[in-house]
LUMZA-448805 format. One record per residue (C-alpha): residue number from 0; residue in one letter; x, y, z. Coordinates in pm, 1 decimal, padded with zeros to 6 digits. Layout:
<atoms>
ATOM	i	aa	u	v	w
ATOM	NUM	A	X	Y	Z
...
</atoms>
This chain:
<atoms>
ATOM	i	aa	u	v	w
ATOM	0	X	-10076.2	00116.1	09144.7
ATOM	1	X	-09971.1	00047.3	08800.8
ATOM	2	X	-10139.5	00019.2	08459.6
ATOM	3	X	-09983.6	-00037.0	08102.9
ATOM	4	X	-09961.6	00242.1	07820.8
ATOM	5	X	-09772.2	00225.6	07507.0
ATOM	6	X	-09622.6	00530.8	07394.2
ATOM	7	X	-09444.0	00544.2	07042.2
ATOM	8	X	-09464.5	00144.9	06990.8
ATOM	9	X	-09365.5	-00022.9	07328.2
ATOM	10	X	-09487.8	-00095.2	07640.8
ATOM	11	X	-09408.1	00188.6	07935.0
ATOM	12	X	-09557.7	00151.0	08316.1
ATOM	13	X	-09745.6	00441.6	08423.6
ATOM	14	X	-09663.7	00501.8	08819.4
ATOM	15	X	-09793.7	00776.8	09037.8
ATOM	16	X	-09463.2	00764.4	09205.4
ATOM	17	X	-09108.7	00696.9	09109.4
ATOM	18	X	-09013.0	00345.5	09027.3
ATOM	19	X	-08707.2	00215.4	09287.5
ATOM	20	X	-08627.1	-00117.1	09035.7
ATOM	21	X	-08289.4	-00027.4	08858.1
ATOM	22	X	-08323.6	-00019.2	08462.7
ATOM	23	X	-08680.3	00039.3	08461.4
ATOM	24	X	-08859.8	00322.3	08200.0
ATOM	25	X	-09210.4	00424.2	08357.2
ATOM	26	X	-09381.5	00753.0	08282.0
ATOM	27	X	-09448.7	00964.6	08608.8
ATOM	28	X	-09812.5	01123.6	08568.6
ATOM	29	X	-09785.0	01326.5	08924.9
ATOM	30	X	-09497.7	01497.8	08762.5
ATOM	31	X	-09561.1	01443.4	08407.2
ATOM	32	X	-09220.8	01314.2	08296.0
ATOM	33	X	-09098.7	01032.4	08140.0
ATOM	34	X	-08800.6	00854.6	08371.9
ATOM	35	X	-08564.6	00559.3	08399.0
ATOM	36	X	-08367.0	00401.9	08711.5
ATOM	37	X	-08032.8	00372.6	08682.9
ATOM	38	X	-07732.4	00200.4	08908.6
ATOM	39	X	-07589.0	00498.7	09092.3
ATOM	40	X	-07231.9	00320.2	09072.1
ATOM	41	X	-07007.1	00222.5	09415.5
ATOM	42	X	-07063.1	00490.0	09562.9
ATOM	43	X	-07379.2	00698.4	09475.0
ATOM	44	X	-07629.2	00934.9	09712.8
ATOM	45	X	-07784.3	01256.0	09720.1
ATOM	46	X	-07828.8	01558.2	09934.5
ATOM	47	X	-08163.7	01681.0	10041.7
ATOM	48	X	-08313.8	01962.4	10258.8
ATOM	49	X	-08368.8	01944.7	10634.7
ATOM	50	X	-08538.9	02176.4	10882.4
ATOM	51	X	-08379.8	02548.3	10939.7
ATOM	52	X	-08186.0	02583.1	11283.9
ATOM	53	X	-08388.1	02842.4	11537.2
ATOM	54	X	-08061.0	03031.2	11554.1
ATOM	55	X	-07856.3	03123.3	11204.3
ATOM	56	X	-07462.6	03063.3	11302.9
ATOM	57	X	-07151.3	02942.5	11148.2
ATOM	58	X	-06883.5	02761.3	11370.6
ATOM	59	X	-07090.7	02532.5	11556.9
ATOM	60	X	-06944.6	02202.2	11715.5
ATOM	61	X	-07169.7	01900.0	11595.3
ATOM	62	X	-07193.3	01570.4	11750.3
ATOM	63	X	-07494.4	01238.3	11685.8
ATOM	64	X	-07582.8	01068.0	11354.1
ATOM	65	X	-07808.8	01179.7	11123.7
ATOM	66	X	-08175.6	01175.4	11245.7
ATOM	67	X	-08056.9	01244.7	11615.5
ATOM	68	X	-07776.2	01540.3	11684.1
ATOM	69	X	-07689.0	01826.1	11858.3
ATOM	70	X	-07488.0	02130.4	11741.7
ATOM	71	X	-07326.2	02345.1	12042.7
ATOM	72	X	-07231.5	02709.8	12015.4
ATOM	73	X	-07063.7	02904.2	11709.6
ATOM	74	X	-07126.4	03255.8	11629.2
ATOM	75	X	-07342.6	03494.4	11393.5
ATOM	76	X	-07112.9	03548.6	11065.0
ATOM	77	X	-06899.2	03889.2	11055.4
ATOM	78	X	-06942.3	03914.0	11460.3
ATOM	79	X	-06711.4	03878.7	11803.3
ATOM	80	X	-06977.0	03742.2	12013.5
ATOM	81	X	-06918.7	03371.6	12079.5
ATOM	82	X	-07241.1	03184.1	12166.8
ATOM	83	X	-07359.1	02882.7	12407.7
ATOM	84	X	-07675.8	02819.1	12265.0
ATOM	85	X	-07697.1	02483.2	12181.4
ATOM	86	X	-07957.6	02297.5	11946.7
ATOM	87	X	-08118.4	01936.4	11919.6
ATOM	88	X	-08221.1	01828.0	11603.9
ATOM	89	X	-08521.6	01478.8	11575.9
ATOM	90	X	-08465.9	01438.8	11176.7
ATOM	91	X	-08806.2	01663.8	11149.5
ATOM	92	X	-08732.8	02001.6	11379.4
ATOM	93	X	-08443.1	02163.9	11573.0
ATOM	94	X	-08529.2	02241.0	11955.9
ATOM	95	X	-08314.3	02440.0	12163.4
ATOM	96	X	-08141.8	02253.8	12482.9
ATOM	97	X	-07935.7	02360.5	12762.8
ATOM	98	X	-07659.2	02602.7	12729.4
ATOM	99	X	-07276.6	02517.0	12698.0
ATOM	100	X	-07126.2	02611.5	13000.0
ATOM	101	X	-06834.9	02788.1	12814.0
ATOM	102	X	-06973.0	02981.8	12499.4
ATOM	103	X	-06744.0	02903.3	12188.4
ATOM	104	X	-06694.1	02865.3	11805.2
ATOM	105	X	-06487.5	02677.5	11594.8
ATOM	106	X	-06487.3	02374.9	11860.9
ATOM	107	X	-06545.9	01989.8	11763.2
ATOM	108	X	-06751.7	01750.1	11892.5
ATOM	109	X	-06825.6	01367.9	11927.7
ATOM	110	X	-07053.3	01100.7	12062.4
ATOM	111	X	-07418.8	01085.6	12062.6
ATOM	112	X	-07718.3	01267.0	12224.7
ATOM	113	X	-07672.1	01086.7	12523.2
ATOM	114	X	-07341.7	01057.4	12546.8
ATOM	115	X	-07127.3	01361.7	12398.8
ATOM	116	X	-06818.2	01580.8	12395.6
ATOM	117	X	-06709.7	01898.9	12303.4
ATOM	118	X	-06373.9	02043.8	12293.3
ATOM	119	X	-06176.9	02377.7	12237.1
ATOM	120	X	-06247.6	02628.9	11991.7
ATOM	121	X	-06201.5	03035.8	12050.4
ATOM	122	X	-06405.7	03131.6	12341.4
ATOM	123	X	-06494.8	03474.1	12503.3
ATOM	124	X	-06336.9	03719.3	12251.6
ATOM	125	X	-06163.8	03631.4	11887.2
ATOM	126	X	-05842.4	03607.4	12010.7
ATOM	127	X	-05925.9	03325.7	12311.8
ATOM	128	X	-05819.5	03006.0	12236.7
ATOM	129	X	-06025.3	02781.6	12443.2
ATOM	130	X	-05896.6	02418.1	12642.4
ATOM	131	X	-06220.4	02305.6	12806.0
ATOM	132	X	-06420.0	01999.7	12699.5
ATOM	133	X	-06758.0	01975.3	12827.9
ATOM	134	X	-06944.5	01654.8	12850.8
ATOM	135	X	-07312.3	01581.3	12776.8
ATOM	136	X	-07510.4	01330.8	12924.9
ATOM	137	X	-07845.2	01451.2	12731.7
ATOM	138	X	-07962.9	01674.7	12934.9
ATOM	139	X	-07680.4	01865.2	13091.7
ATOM	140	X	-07297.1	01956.5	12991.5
ATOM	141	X	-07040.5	01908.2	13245.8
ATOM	142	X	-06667.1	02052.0	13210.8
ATOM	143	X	-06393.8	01815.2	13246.6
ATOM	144	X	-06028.5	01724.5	13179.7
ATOM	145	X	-05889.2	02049.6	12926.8
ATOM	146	X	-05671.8	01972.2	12643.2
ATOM	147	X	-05309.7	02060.7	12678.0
ATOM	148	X	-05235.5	02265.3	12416.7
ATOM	149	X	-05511.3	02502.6	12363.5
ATOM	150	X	-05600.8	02599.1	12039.0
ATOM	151	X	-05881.3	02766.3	11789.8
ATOM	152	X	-05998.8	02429.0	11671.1
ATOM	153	X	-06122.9	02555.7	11375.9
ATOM	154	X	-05823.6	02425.2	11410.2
ATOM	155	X	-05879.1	02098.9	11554.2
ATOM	156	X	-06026.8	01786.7	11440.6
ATOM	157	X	-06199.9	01531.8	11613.2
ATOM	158	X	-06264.4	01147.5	11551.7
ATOM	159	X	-06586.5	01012.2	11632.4
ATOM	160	X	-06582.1	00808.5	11941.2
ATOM	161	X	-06786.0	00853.5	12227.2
ATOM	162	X	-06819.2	01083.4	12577.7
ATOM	163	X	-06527.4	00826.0	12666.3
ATOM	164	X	-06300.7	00802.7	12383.4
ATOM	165	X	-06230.9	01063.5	12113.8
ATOM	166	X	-05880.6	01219.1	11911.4
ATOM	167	X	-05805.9	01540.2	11809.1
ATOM	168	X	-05538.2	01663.1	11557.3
ATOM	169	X	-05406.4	01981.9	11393.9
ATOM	170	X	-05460.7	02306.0	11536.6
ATOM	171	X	-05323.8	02691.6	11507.1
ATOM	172	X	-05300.4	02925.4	11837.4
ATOM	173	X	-05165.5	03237.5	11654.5
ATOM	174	X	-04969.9	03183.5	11388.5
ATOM	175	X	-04844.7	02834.1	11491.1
ATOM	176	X	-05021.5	02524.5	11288.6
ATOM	177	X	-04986.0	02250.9	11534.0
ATOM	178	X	-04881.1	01851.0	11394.0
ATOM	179	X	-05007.1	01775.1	11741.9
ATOM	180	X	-05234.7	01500.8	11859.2
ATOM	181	X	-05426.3	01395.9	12175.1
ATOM	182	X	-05626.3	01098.7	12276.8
ATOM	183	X	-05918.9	01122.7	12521.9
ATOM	184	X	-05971.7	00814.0	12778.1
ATOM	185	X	-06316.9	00937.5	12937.1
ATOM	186	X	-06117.2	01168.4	13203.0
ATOM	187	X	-05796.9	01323.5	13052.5
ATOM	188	X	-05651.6	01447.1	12743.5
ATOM	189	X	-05268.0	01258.3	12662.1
ATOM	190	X	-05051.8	01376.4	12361.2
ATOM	191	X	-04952.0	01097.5	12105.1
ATOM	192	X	-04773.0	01072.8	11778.9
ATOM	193	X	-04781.5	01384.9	11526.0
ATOM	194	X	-04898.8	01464.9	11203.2
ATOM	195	X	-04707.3	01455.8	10881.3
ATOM	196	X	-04811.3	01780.3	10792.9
ATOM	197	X	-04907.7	02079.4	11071.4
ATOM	198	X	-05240.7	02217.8	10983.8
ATOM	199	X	-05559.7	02406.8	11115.3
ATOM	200	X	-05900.2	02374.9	10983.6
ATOM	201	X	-05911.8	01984.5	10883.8
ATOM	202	X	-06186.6	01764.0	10840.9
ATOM	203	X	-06141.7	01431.4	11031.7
ATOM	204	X	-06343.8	01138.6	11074.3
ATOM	205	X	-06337.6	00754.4	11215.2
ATOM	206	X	-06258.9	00620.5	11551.6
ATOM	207	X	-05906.1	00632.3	11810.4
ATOM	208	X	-05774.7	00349.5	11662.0
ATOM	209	X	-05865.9	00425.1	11286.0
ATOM	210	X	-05871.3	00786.9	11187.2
ATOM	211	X	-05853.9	01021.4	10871.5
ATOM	212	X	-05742.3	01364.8	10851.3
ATOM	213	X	-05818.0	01543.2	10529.6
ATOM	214	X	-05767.1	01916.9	10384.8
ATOM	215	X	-05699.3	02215.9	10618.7
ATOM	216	X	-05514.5	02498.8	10584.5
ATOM	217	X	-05103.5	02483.4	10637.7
ATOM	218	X	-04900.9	02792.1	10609.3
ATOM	219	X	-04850.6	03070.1	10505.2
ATOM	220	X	-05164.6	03225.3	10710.8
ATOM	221	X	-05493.1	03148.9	10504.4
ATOM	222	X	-05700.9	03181.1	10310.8
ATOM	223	X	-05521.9	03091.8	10040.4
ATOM	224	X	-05337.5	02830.2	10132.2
ATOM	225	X	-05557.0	02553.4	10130.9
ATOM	226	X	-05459.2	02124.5	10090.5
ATOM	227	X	-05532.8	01816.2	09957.6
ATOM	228	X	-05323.7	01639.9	10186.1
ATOM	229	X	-05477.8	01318.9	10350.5
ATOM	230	X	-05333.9	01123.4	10679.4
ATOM	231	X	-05468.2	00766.6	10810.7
ATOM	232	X	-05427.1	00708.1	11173.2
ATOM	233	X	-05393.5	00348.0	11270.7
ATOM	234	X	-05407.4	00416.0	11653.9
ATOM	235	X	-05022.7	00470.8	11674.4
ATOM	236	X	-04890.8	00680.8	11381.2
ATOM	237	X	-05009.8	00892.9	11102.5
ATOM	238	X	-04915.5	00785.1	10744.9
ATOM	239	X	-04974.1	01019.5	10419.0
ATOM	240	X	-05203.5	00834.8	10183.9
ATOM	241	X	-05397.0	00936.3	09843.8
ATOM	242	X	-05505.6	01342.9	09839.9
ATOM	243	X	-05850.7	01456.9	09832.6
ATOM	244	X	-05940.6	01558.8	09427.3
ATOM	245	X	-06004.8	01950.3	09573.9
ATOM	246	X	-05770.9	02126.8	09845.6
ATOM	247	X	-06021.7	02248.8	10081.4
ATOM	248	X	-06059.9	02413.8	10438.6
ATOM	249	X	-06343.4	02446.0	10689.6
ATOM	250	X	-06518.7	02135.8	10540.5
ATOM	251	X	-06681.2	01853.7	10686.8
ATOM	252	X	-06626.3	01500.0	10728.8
ATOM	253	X	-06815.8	01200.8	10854.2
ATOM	254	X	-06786.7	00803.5	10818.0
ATOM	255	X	-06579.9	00537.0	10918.4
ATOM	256	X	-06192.2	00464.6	10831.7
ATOM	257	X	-06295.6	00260.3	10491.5
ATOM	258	X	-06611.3	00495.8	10405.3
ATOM	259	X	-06643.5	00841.1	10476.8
ATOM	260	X	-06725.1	01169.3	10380.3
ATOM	261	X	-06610.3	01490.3	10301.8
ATOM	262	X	-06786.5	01806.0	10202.1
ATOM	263	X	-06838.9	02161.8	10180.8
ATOM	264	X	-06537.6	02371.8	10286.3
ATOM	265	X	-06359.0	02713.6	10129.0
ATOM	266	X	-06148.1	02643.9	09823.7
ATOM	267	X	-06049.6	03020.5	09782.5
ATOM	268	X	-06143.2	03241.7	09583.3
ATOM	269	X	-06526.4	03058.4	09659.6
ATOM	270	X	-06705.4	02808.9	09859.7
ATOM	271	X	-06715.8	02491.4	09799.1
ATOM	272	X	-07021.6	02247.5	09756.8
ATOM	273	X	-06834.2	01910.5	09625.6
ATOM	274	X	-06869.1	01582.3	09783.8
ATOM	275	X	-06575.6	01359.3	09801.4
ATOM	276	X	-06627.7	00982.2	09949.5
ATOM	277	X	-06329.1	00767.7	10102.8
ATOM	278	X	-06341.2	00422.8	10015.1
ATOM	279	X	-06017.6	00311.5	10235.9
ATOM	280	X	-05776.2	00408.3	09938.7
ATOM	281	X	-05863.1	00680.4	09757.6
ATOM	282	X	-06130.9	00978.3	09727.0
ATOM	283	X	-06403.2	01002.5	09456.1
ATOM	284	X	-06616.7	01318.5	09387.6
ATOM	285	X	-06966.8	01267.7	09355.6
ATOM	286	X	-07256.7	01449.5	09456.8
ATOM	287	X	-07252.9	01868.6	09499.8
ATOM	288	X	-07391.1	01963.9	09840.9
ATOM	289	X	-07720.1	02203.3	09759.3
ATOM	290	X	-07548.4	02519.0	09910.0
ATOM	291	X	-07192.8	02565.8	09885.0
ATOM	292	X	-07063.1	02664.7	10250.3
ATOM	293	X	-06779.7	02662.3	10503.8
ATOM	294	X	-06742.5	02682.3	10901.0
ATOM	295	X	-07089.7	02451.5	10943.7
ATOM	296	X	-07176.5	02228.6	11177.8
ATOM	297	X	-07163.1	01865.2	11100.7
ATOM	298	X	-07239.9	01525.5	11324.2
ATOM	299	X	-06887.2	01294.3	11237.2
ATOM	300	X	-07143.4	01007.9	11368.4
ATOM	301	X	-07042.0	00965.4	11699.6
ATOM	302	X	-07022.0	00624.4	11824.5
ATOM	303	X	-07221.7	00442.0	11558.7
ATOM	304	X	-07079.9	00562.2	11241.9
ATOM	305	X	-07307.5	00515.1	10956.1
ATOM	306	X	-06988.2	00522.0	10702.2
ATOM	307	X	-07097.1	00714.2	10402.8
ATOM	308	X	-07433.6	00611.2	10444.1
ATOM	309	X	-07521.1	00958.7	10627.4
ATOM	310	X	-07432.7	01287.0	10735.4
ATOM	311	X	-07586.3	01637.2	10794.5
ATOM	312	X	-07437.8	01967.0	10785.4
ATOM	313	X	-07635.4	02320.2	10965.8
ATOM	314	X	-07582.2	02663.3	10930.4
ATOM	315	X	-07208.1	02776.8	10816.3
ATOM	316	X	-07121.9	03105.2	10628.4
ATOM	317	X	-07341.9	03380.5	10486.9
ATOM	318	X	-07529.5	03322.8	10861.0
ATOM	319	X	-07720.5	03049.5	10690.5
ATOM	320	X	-07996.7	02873.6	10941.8
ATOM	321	X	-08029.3	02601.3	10655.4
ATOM	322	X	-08001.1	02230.7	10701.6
ATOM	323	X	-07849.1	01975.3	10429.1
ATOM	324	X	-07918.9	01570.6	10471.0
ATOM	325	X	-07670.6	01322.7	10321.6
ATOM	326	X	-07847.1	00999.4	10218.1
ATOM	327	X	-07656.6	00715.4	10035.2
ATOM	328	X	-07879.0	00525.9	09731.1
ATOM	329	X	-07806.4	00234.9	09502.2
ATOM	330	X	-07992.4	00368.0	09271.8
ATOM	331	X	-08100.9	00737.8	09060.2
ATOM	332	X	-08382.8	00844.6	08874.4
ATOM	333	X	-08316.7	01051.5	08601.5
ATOM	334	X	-08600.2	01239.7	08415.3
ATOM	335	X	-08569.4	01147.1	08005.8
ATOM	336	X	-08582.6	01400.1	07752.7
ATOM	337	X	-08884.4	01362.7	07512.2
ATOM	338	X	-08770.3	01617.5	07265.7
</atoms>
């Protein structure tokens, strides 16, 4: 419903709601404020509050796209206990599921609700690097093959794939940071070509054939040795391309090869909130995440990868239970100032 006013000599539409038609000036009277729509640019989005987790954690493994996702284990901030609680989240609520079979932190995941994977991570006690990768068919987790070189996978990243097809990269056992990489065909982990650079902590996202790895830590031991370095994987080697704008670790990722994501992270002495979106060549920073944060869970989009489109981060440091949404838009409305 719209009616015309004129406010100081021209013509302004009075909406009850914002307007979604790009250079448009309309007074809002629910809200009282006078706006305008903009072109948000290639690329442009916004973050936006989803429903708390049931159980505050950092370090959980994440797997699913937006609206549908699970996050598996992690642990309460500042404690040793390792957890196999695992969550389900609709888009609206979070509902706890079966247990892992193998509590753990620090893990990665991939797939869908139906079809899923977990893998490594530090298990039992702080100092346990875990190998076993559990499988979910959506209602159950079974283990199967263990990766060969086990590692805190913090660590490791993992491309989005499915229950049948996934990569991992990086990784740090001790005081090692691993170039390593492995391939999963549905049944068995094999090792492939390395990384440029050895790292722990990375954010990856993609598919087998075309990955990225971004940020991490390399060494000296962290935390303050954070990178900007960024690796494409074209299903046979890994090639250095253009940095991320801020060295990061801990962070998230999500996308495709030619449009992903990556946000959140620690960029000592803080945590970091920034936004960065691939576009296939080069990183731009856009959007600041509402809470800055690091060790969260995050869905890399599984098997249907929504490119930057989408992406949802829960929990993370500071045992936060809070839930972030990542929702791309062509447009913005910004509020005008009348004074």
């Amino acid at each position: 419903m719209a009616d015309s006013k004129t406010f100081s000599g021209f013509p302004v539409q009075n909406l009850s709601s914002d307007s979604t038609s790009v250079g448009q000036i309309y007074y809002n009277s629910t809200s009282g404020q006078f706006k305008a729509v903009k072109s948000a640019g290639a690329p442009g989005g916004t973050w936006s509050s989803g429903a708390d987790l049931n159980t505050a954690r950092k370090a959980s493994m994440g797997f699913g796209v937006l609206t549908s996702n699970i996050m598996a284990g992690g642990n309460n901030p500042g404690g040793a206990t390792t957890w196999a609680v695992v969550e389900q989240y609709n888009g609206t609520a979070w509902t706890e599921i079966a247990d892992l079979n193998t509590g753990r932190r620090s893990g990665k995941g991939a797939g869908t609700t139906t079809a899923g994977l977990v893998v490594g991570g530090v298990g039992t006690s702080p100092s346990r690097e875990a190998k076993e990768t559990e499988q979910w068919n959506g209602s159950s987790w079974t283990e199967v093959g263990d990766i060969t070189r086990p590692a805190s996978t913090q660590s490791f990243a993992i491309a989005g794939a499915s229950s049948t097809s996934a990569l991992i990269f990086g990784g740090e056992p001790g005081t090692t940071y691993y170039v390593y990489t492995e391939k999963w065909d549905g049944s068995s982990w094999t090792e492939v070509n390395n990384l440029n650079t050895g790292r722990q902590s990375a954010a990856g996202f993609g598919i087998v054939t075309a990955a990225i790895c971004a940020g991490g830590y390399s060494p000296p031991a962290p935390p303050g040795n954070v990178v900007a370095s960024n690796e494409s994987w074209d299903g046979t080697n890994w090639t250095e391309v253009s940095d991320l704008n801020t060295a990061r670790g801990q962070q998230g990722g999500s996308g495709s090869f030619t449009a992903g994501l990556i946000y959140g992270g620690s960029s000592p002495p803080g945590t970091n909130a920034q936004t960065e979106v691939w576009n296939g060549t080069s990183y731009t920073e856009i959007a600041d995440m509402a809470t800055g944060r690091y060790e969260f869970g995050y869905a890399p989009n599984g098997v249907s990868p929504q490119g930057n489109t989408g992406a949802i981060v829960a929990g993370g440091s500071a045992n936060l239970a809070t839930t972030e949404e990542w929702a791309a838009a062509d447009f913005e409305v910004k509020t005008l100032t009348t004074s």
